[in-house]
C-alpha positions as CSV (number, residue, x, y, z in Angstrom):
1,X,104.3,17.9,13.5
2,X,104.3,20.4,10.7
3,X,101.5,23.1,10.3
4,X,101.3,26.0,8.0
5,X,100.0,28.8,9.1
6,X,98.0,31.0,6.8
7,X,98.5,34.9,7.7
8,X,101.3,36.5,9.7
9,X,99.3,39.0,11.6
10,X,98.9,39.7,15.2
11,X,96.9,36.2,15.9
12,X,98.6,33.7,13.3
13,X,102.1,35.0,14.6
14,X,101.3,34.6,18.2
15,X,100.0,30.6,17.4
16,X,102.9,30.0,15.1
17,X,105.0,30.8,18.1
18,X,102.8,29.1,20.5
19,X,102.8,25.8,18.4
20,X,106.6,26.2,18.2
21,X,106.5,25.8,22.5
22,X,104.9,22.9,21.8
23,X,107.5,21.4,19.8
24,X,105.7,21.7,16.4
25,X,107.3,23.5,13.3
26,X,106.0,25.8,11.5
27,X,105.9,28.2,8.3
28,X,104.0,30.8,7.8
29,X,102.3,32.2,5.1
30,X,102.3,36.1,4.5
31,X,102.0,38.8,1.9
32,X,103.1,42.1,4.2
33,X,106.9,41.9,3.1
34,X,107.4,44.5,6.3
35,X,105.9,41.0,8.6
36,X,108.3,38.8,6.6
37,X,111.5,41.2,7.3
38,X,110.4,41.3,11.0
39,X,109.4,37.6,11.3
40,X,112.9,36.0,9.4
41,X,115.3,38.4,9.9
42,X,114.5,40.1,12.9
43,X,113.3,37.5,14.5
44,X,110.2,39.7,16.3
45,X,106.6,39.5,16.4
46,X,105.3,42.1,13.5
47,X,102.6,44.2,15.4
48,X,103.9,43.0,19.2
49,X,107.5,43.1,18.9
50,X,108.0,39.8,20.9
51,X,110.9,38.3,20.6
52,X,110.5,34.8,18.5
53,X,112.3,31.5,18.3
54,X,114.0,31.6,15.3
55,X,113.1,28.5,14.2
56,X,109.6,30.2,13.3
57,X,109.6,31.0,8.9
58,X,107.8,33.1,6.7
59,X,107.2,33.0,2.9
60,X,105.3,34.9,0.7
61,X,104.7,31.7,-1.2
62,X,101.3,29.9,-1.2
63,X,102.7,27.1,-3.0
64,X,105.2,26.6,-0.5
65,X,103.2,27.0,2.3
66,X,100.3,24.4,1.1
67,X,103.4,21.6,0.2
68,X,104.6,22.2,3.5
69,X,102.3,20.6,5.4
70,X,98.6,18.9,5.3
71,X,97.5,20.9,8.2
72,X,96.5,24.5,7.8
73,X,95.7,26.8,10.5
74,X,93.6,29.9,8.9
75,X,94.5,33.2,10.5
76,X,93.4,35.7,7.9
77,X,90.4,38.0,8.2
78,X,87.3,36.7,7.2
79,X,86.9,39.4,4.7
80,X,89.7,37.8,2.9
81,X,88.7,33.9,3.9
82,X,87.1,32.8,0.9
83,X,89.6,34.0,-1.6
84,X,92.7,32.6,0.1
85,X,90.7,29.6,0.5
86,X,90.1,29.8,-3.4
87,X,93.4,30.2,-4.2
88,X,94.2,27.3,-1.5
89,X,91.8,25.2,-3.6
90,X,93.9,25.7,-6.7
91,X,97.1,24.0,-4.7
92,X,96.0,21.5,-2.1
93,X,96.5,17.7,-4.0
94,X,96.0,15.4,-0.2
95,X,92.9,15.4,2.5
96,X,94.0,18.3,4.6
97,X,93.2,19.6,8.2
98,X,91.7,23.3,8.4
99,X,91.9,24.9,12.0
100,X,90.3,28.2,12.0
101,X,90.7,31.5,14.5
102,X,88.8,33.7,12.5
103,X,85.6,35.2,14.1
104,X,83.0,36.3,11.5
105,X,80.2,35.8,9.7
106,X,80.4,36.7,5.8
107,X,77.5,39.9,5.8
108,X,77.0,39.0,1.9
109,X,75.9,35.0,2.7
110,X,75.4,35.0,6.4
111,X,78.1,32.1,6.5
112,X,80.3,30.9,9.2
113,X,84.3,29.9,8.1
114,X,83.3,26.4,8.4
115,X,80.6,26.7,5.8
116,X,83.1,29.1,3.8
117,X,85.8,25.9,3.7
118,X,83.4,23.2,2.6
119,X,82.3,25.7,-0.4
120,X,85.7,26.1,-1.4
121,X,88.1,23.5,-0.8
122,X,87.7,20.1,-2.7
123,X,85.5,17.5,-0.8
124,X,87.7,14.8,-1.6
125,X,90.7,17.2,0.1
126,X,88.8,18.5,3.3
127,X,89.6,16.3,5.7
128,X,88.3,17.7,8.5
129,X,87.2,21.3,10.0
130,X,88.2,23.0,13.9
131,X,87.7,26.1,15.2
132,X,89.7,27.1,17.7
133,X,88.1,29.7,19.7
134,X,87.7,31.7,23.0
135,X,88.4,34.6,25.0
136,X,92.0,35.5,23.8
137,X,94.1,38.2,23.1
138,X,97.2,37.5,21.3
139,X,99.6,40.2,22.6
140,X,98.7,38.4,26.2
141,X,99.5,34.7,24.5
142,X,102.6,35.7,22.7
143,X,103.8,36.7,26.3
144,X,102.4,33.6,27.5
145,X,100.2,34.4,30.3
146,X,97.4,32.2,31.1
147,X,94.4,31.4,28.2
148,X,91.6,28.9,27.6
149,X,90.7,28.0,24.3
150,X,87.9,25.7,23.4
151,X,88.3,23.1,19.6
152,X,85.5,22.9,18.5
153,X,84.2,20.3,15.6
154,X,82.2,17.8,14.2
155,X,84.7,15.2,14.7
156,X,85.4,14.5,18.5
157,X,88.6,12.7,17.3
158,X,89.9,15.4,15.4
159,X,88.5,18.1,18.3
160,X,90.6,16.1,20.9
161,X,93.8,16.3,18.1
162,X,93.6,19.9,17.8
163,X,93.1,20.2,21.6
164,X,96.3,18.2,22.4
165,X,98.1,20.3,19.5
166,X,97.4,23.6,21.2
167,X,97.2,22.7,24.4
168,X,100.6,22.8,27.2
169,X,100.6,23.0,31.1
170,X,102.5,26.2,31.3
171,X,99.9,29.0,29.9
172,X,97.3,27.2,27.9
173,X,94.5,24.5,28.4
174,X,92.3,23.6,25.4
175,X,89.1,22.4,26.5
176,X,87.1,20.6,23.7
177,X,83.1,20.8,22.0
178,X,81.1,18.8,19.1
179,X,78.7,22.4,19.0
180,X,80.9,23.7,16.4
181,X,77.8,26.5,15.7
182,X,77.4,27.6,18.6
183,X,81.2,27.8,19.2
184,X,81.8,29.8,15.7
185,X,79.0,32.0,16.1
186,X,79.7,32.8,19.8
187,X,83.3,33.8,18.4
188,X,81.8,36.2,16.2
189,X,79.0,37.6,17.7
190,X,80.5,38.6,20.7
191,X,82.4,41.3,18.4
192,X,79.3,43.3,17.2
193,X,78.8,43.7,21.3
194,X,82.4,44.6,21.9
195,X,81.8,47.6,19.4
196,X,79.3,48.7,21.5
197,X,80.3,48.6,24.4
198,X,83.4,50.2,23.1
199,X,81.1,52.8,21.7
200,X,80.0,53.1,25.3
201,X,82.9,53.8,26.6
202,X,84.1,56.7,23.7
203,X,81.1,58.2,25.0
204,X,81.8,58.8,28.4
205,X,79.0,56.6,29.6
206,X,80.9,54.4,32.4
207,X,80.9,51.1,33.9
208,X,77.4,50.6,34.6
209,X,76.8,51.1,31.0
210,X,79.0,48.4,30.1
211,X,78.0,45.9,32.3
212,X,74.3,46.8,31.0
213,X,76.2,46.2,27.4
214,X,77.3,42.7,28.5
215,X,74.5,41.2,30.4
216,X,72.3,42.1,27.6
217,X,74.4,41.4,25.1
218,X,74.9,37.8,25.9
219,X,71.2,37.7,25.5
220,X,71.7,39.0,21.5
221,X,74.2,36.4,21.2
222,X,72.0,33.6,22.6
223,X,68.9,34.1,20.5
224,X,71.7,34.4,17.3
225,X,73.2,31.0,18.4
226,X,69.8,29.2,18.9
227,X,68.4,30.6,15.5
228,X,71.6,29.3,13.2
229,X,71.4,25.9,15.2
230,X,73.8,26.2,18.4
231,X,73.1,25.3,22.1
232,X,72.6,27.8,24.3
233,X,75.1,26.7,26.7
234,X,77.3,27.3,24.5
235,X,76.9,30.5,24.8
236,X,77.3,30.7,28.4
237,X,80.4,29.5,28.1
238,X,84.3,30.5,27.0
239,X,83.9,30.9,23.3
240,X,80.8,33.2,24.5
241,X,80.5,34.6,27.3
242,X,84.1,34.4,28.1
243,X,85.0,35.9,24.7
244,X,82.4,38.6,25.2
245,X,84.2,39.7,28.5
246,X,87.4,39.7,27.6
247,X,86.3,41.7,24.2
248,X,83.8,43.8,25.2
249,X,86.1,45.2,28.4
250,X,89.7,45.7,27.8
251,X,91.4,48.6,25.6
252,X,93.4,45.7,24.1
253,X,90.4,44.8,21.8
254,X,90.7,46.4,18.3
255,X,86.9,45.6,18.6
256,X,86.1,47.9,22.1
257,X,89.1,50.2,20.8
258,X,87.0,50.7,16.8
259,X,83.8,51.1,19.4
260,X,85.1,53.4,21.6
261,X,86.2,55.3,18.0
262,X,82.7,55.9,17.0
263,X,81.4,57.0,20.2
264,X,84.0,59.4,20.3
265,X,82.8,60.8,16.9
266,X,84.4,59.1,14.1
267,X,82.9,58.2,11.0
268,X,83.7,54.5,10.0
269,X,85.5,54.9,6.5
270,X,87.7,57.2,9.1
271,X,88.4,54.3,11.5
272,X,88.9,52.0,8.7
273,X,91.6,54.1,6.9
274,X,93.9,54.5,10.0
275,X,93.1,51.0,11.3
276,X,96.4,48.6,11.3
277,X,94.2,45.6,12.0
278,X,91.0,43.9,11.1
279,X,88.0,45.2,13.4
280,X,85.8,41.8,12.5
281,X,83.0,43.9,14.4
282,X,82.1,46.3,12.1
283,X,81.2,43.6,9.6
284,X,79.6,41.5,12.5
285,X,77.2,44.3,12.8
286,X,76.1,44.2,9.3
287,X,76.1,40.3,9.1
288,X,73.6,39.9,12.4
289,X,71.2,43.4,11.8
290,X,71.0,41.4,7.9
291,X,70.1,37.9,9.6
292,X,67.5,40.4,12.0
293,X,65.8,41.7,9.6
294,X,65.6,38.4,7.2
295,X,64.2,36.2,10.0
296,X,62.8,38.4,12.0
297,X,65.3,38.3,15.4
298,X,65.0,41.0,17.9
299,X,68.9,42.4,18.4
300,X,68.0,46.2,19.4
301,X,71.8,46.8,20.5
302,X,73.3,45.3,17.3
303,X,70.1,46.9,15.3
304,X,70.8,50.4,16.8
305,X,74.6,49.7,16.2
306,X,73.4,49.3,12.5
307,X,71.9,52.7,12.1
308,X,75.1,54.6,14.0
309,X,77.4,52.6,11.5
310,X,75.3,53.8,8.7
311,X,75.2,57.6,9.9
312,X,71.2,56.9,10.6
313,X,71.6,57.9,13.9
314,X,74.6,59.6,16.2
315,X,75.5,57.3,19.0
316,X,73.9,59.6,21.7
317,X,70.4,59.1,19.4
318,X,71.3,55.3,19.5
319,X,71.2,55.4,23.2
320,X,68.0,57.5,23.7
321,X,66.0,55.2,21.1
322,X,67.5,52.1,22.8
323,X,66.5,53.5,26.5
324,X,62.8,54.5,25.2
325,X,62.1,51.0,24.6
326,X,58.7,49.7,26.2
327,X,59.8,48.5,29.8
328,X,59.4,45.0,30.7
329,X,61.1,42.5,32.7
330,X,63.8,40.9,32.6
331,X,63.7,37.8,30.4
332,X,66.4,35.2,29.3
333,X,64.1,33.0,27.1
């Protein structure tokens, strides 16, 4: 099968590849001409330095990317979603598949990707919508070492598709859910925790702390899922809790690594100027405090993590305020 991917970065590189294992081919879409050198001539992963199969292209075409194939896995930043998806508009003459691996929500509109593709592409071209989700760092898949991913969509049919495209029995098993809400905003959710607890970290505070961050995090995710129309076993599952682990933990994540950033002092237009990858957290943050304060939903983590991204408060002033909270027990509902 043929599937273009849209964006070359750490993730979309690390799929292409993936989908190649599986016997698939693949071209990939990408503006960086440094990740086209690396990805056709040299033959290596642009940010992990892999080695690829070299039957893996790049082109800085869209045209050529969108004739290529009818099914379109979207691995740009969500920042950037819904004008690639504009321009994809423009080119796209046949129904279509979209898989995303994106995790946001857009701060301006409060939408998830899926939302974002019906807006933009063609109804009559849209033929169906996955995302494909969970707790997953690339530079650990491009090595292949063992992942579990969740499809997620309306369409069972199309879920299961996606499932068996992804899915081999030497490092990766694809599970399958029809909450595709729950699934998207688990994905991105889980971010705005993995700054703080990143932040956490950056401040010295240690592994009790972060655990604290987790357990109590999940709970912020929950009551996000429930409100925008997801189950909350979702959220106790891979593409949340899972994804929160594996984020909110590991020095691998560029969202605990921008995190651990601000609690060691750094201003975010700092972070964002020497950052070599999208942290989807920071605009997570601003997405979910907006969605607080419009309906009303009480996220004091991701509320506090506002006020330090806005240079309200210094982190250490974000932890006092967060500890002097009235004391009550402890309560899932």
């Amino acid at each position: 099968m043929k599937i273009s991917v849209i964006g070359g970065g750490a993730w979309g590189t690390t799929l292409a590849q993936l989908l190649t294992d599986n016997g698939n081919e693949v071209l990939i879409y990408e503006i960086n001409n440094n990740y086209l050198n690396e990805i056709n001539n040299n033959h290596i992963h642009p940010i992990f330095k892999n080695v690829l199969d070299e039957k893996i292209k790049a082109t800085n075409s869209l045209e050529e990317a969108i004739d290529y194939s009818d099914t379109y896995l979207l691995a740009v930043p969500t920042k950037a979603m819904r004008t690639v998806l504009g321009l994809m508009d423009k080119l796209i003459n046949r129904p279509s598949i979209f898989i995303n691996v994106s995790k946001g929500i857009e701060p301006e509109t409060l939408k998830r990707v899926s939302e974002i593709v019906d807006e933009e592409i063609n109804p009559k071209y849209n033929a169906g919508y996955v995302c494909l989700t969970g707790p997953s760092h690339a530079e650990e898949v491009i090595e292949r070492k063992l992942t579990l991913l969740v499809s997620a969509s309306l369409d069972n049919d199309l879920a299961v598709k996606v499932q068996n495209l992804f899915a081999n029995d030497k490092y990766i098993r694809v599970y399958t859910s029809n909450d595709l809400i729950g699934s998207e905003v688990g994905g991105a959710a889980k971010n705005a925790i993995a700054v703080i607890s990143g932040a956490c970290t950056g401040l010295g505070l240690g592994e009790n702390a972060r655990a604290a961050v987790i357990t109590r995090g999940i709970l912020e995710i929950v009551r996000v899922v429930e409100f925008m129309g997801g189950r909350k076993e979702t959220a106790f599952g891979l593409t949340g809790i899972g994804d929160l682990i594996v984020t909110a933990s590991s020095e691998n994540s560029r969202n605990f690594q921008g995190g651990k950033k601000i609690g060691q002092g750094m201003k975010l237009d700092e972070i964002y100027a020497n950052a070599t990858q999208t942290i989807e957290g920071f605009r997570t943050i601003y997405a979910l405090h907006e969605l607080s304060e419009k309906f009303d939903i009480e996220l004091p983590m991701i509320s506090t993590a506002y006020e330090i991204l806005e240079n309200k408060l210094t982190v250490e002033e974000g932890m006092k305020k967060l500890l002097k909270r009235d004391l009550k027990a402890e309560d899932f509902s």
